[in-house]
Chimera marker file (.cmm) of the C-alpha trace (Angstrom):
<marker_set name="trace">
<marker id="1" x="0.000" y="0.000" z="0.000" r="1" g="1" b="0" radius="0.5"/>
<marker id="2" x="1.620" y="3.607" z="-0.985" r="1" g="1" b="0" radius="0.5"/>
<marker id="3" x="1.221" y="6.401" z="1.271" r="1" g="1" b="0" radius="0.5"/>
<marker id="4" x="-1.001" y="7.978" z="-0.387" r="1" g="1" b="0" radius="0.5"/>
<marker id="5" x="-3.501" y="4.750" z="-0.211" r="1" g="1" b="0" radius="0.5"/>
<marker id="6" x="-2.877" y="4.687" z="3.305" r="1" g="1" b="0" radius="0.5"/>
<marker id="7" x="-3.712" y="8.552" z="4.107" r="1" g="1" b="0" radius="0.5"/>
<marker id="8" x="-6.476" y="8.135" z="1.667" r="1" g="1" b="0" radius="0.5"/>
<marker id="9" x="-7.662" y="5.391" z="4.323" r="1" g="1" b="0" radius="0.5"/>
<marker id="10" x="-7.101" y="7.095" z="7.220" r="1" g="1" b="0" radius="0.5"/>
<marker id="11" x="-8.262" y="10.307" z="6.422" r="1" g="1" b="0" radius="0.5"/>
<marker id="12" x="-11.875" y="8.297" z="5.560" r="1" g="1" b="0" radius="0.5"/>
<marker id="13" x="-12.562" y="7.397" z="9.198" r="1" g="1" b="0" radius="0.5"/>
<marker id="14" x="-13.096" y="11.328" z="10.064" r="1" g="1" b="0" radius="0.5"/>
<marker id="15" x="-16.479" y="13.245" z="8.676" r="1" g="1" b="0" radius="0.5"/>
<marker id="16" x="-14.521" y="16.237" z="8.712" r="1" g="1" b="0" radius="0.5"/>
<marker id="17" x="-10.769" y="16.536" z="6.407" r="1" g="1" b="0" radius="0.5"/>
<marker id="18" x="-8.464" y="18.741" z="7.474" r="1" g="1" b="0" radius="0.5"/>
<marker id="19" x="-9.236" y="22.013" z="5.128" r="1" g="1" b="0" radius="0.5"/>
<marker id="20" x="-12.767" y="21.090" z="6.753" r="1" g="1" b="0" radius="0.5"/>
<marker id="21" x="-11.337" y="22.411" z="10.065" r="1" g="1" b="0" radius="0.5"/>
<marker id="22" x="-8.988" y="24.663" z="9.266" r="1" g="1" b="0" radius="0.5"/>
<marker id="23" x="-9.323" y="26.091" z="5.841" r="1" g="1" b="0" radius="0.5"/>
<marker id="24" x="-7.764" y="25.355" z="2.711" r="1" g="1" b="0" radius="0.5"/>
<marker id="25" x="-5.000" y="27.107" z="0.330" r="1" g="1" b="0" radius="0.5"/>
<marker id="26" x="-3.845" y="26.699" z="-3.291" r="1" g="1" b="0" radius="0.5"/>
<marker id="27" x="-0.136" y="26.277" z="-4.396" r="1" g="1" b="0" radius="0.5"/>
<marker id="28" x="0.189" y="30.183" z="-4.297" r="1" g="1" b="0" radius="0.5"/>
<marker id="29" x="-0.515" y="30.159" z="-1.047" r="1" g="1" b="0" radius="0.5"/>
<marker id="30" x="-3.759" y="32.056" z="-1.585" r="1" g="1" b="0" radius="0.5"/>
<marker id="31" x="-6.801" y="31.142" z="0.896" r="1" g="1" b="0" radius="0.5"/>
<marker id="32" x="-9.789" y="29.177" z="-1.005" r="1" g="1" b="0" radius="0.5"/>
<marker id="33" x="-11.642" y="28.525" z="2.617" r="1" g="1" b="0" radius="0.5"/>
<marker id="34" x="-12.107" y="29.381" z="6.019" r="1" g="1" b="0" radius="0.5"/>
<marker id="35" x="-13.104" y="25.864" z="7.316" r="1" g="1" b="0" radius="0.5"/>
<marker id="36" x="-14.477" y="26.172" z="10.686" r="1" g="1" b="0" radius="0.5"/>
<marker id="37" x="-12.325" y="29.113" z="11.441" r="1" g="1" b="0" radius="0.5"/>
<marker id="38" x="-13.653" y="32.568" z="13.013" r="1" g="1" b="0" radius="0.5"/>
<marker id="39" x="-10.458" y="33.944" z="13.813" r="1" g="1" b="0" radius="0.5"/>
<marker id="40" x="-6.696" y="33.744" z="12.914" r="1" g="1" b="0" radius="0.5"/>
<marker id="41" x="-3.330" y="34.633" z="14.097" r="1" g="1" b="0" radius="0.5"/>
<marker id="42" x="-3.127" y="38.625" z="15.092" r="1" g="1" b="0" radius="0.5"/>
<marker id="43" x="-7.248" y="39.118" z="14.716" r="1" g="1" b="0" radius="0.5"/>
<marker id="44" x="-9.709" y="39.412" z="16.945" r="1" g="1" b="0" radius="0.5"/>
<marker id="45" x="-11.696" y="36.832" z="18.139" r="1" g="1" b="0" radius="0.5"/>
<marker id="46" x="-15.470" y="37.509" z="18.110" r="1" g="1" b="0" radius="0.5"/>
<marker id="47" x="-15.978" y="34.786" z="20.639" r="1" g="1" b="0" radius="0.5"/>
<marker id="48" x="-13.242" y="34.783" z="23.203" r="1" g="1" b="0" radius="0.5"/>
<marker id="49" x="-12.951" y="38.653" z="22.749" r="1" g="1" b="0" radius="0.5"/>
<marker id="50" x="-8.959" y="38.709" z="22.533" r="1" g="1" b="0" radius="0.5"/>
<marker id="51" x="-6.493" y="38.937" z="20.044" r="1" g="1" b="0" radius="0.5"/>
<marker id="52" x="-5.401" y="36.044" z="18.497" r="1" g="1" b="0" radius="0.5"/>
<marker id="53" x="-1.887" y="34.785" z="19.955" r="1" g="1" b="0" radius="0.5"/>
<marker id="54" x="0.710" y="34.155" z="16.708" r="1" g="1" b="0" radius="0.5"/>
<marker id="55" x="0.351" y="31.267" z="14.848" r="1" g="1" b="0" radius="0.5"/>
<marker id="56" x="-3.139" y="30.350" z="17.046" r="1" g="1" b="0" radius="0.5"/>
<marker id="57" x="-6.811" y="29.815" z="16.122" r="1" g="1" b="0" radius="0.5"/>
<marker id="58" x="-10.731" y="30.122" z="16.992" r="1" g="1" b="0" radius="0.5"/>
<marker id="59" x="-12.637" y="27.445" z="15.641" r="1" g="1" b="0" radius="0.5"/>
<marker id="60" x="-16.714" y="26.780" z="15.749" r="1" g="1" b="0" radius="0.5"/>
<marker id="61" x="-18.200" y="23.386" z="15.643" r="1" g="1" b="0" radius="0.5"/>
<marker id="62" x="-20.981" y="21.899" z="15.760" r="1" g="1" b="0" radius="0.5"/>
<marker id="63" x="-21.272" y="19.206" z="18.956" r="1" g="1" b="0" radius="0.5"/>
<marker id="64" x="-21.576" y="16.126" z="16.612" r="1" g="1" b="0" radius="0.5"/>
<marker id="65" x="-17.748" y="17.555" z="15.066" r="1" g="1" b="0" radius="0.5"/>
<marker id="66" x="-16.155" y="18.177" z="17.754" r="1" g="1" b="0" radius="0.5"/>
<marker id="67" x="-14.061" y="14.446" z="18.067" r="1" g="1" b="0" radius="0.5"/>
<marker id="68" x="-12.547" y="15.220" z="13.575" r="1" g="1" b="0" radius="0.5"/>
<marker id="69" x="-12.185" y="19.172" z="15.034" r="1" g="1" b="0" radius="0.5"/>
<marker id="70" x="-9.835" y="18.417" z="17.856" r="1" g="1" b="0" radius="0.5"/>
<marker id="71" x="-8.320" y="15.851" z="16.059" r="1" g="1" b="0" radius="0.5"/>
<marker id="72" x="-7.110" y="17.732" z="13.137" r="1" g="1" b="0" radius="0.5"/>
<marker id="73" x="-6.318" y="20.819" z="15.259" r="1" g="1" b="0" radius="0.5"/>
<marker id="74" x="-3.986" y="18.483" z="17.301" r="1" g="1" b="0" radius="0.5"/>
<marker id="75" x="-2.861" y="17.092" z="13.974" r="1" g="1" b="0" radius="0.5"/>
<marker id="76" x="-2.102" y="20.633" z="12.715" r="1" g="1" b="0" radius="0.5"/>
<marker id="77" x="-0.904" y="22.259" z="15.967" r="1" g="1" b="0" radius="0.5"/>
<marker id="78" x="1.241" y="19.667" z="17.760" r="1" g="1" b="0" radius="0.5"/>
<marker id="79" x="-1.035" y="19.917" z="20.734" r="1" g="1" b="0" radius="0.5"/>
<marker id="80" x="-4.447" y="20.224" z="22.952" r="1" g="1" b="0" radius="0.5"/>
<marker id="81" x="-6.352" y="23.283" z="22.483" r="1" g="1" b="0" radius="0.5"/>
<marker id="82" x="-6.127" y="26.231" z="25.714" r="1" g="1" b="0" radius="0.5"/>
<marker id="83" x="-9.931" y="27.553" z="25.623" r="1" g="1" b="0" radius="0.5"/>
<marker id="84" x="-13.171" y="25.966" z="25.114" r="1" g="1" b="0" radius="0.5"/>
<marker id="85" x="-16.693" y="27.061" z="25.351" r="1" g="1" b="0" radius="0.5"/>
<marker id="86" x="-19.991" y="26.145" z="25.092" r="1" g="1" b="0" radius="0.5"/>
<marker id="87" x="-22.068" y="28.693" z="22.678" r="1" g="1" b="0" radius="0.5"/>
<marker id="88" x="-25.673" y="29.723" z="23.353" r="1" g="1" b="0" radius="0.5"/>
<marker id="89" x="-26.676" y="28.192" z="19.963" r="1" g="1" b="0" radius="0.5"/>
<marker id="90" x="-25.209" y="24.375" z="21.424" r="1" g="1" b="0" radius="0.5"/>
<marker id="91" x="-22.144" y="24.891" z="19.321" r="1" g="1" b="0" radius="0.5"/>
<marker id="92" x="-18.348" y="24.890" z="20.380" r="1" g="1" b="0" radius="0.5"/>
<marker id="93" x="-15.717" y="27.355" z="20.242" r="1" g="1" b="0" radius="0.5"/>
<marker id="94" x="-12.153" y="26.293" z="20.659" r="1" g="1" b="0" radius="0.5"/>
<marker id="95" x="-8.693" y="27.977" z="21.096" r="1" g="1" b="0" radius="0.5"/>
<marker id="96" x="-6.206" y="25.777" z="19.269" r="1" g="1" b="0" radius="0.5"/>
<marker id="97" x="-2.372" y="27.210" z="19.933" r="1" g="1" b="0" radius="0.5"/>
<marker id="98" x="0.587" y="26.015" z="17.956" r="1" g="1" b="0" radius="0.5"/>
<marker id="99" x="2.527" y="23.842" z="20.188" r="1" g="1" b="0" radius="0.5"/>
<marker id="100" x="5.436" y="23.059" z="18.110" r="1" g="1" b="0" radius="0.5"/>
<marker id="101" x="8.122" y="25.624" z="19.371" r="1" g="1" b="0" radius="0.5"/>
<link id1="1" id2="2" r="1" g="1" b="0" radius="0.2"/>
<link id1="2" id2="3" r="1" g="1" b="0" radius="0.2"/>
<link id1="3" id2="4" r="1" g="1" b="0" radius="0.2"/>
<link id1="4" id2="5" r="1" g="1" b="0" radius="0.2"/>
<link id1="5" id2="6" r="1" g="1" b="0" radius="0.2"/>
<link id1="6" id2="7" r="1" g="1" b="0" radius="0.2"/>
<link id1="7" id2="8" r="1" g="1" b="0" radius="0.2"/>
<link id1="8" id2="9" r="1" g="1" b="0" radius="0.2"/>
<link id1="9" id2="10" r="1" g="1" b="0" radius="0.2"/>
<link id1="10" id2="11" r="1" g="1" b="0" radius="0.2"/>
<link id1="11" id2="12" r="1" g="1" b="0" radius="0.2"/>
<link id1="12" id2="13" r="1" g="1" b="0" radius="0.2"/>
<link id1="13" id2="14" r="1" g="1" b="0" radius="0.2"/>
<link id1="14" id2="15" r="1" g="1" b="0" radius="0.2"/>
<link id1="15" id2="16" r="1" g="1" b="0" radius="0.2"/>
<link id1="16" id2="17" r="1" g="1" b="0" radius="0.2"/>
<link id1="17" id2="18" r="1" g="1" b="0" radius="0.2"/>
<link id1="18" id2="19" r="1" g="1" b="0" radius="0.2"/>
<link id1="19" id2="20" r="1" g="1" b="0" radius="0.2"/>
<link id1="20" id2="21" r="1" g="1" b="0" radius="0.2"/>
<link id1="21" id2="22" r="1" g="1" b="0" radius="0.2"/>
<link id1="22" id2="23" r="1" g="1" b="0" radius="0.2"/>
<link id1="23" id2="24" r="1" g="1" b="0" radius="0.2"/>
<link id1="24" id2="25" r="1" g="1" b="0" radius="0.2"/>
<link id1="25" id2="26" r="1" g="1" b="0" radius="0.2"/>
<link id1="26" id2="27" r="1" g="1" b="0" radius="0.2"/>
<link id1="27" id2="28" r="1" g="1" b="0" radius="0.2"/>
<link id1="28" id2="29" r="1" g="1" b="0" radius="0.2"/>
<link id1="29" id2="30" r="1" g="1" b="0" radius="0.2"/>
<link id1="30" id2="31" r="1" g="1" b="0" radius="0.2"/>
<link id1="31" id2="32" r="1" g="1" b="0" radius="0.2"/>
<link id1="32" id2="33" r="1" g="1" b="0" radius="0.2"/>
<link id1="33" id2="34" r="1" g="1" b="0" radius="0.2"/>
<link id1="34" id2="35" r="1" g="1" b="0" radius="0.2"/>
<link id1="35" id2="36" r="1" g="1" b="0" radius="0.2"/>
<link id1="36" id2="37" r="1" g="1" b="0" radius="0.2"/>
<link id1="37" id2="38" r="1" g="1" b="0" radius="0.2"/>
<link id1="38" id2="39" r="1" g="1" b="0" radius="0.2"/>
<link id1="39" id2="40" r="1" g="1" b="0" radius="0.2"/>
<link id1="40" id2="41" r="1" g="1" b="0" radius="0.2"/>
<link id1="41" id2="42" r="1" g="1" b="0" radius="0.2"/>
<link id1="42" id2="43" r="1" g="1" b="0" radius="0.2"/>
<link id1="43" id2="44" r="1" g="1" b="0" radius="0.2"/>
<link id1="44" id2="45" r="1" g="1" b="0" radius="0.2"/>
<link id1="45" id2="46" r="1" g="1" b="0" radius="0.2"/>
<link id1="46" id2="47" r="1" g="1" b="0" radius="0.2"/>
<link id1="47" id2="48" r="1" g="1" b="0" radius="0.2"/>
<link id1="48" id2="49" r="1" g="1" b="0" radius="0.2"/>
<link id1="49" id2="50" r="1" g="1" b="0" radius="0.2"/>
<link id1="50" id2="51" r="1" g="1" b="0" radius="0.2"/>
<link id1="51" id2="52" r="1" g="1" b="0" radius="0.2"/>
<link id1="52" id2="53" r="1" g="1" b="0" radius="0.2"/>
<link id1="53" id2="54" r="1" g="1" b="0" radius="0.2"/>
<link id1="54" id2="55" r="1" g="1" b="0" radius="0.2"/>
<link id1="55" id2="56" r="1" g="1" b="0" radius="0.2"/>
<link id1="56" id2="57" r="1" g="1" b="0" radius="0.2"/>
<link id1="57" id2="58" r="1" g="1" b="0" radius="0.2"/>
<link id1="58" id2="59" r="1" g="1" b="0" radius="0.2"/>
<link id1="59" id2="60" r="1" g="1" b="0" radius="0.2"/>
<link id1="60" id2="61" r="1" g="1" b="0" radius="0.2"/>
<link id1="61" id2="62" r="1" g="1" b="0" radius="0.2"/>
<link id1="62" id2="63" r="1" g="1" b="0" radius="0.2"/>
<link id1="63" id2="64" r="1" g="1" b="0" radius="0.2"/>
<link id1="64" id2="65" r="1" g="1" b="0" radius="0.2"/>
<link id1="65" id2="66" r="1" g="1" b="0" radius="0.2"/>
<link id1="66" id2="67" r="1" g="1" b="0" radius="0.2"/>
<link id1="67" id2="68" r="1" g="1" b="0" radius="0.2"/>
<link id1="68" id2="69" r="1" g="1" b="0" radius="0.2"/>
<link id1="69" id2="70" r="1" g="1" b="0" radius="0.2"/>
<link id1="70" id2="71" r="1" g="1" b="0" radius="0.2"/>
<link id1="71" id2="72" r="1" g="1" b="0" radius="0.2"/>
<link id1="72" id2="73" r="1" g="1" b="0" radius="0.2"/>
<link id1="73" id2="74" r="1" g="1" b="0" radius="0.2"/>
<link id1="74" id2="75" r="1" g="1" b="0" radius="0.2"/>
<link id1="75" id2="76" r="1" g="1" b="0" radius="0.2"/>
<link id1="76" id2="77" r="1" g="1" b="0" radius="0.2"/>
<link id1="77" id2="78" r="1" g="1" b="0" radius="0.2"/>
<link id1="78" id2="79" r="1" g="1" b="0" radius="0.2"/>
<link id1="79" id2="80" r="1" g="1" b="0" radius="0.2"/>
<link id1="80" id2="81" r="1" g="1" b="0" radius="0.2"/>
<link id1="81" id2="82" r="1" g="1" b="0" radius="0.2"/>
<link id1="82" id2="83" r="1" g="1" b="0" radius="0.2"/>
<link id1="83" id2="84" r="1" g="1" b="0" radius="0.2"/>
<link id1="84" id2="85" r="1" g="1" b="0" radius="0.2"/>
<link id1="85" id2="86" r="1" g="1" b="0" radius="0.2"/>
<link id1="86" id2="87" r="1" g="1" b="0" radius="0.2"/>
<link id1="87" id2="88" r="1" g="1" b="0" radius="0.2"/>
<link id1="88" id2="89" r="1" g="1" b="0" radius="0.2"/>
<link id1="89" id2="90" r="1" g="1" b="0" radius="0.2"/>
<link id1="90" id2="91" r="1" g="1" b="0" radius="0.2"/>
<link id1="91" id2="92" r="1" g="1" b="0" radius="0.2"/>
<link id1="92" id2="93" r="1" g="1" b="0" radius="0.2"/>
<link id1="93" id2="94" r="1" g="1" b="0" radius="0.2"/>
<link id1="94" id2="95" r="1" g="1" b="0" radius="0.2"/>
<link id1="95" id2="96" r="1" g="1" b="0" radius="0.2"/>
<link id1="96" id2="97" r="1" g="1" b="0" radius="0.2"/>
<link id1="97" id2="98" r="1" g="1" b="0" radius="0.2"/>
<link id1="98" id2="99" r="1" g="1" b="0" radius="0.2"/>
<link id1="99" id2="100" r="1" g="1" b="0" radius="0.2"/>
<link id1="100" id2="101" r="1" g="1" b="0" radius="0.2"/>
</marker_set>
């Protein structure tokens, strides 16, 4: 099995794929989609109501995503997540922090 079979395997057990949760960009590096993501690196975040630390993010999900969301934000960010919370609408915000100094 090539690598590419395999990822193409494991990447089938999640609902959500990584540009799902995180965005997606194009060779030039130019952004095609936000994924999940309210806020990036340097912005504001319209849920936690801070600026974003460096190379962090704010994601929403819905309850039922949450397991493929913190997976692929591990995935991306080396790490756990710092802030969580429960929205008013029964969705989830999470603070995922790059963790690979």
């Amino acid at each position: 099995m090539s690598t590419t079979d395999r990822e193409i395997h494991y990447d089938n057990r999640f609902r959500l794929q990584k540009w799902d949760v995180v965005g997606e960009w194009d060779d030039n590096h130019k952004k095609i989609s936000d994924g999940l993501v309210v806020a990036r690196s340097e912005e504001r975040c319209p849920i936690f109501g801070d600026i974003v630390p460096y190379k962090s993010l704010t994601i929403v999900c819905k309850e039922d995503e949450l397991g493929d969301a913190l997976y692929w934000l591990s995935y991306v960010h080396g790490g756990g997540h710092s802030r969580e919370k429960k929205l008013n609408d029964g969705r989830i915000a999470i603070r995922s922090d790059y963790q690979a100094w």
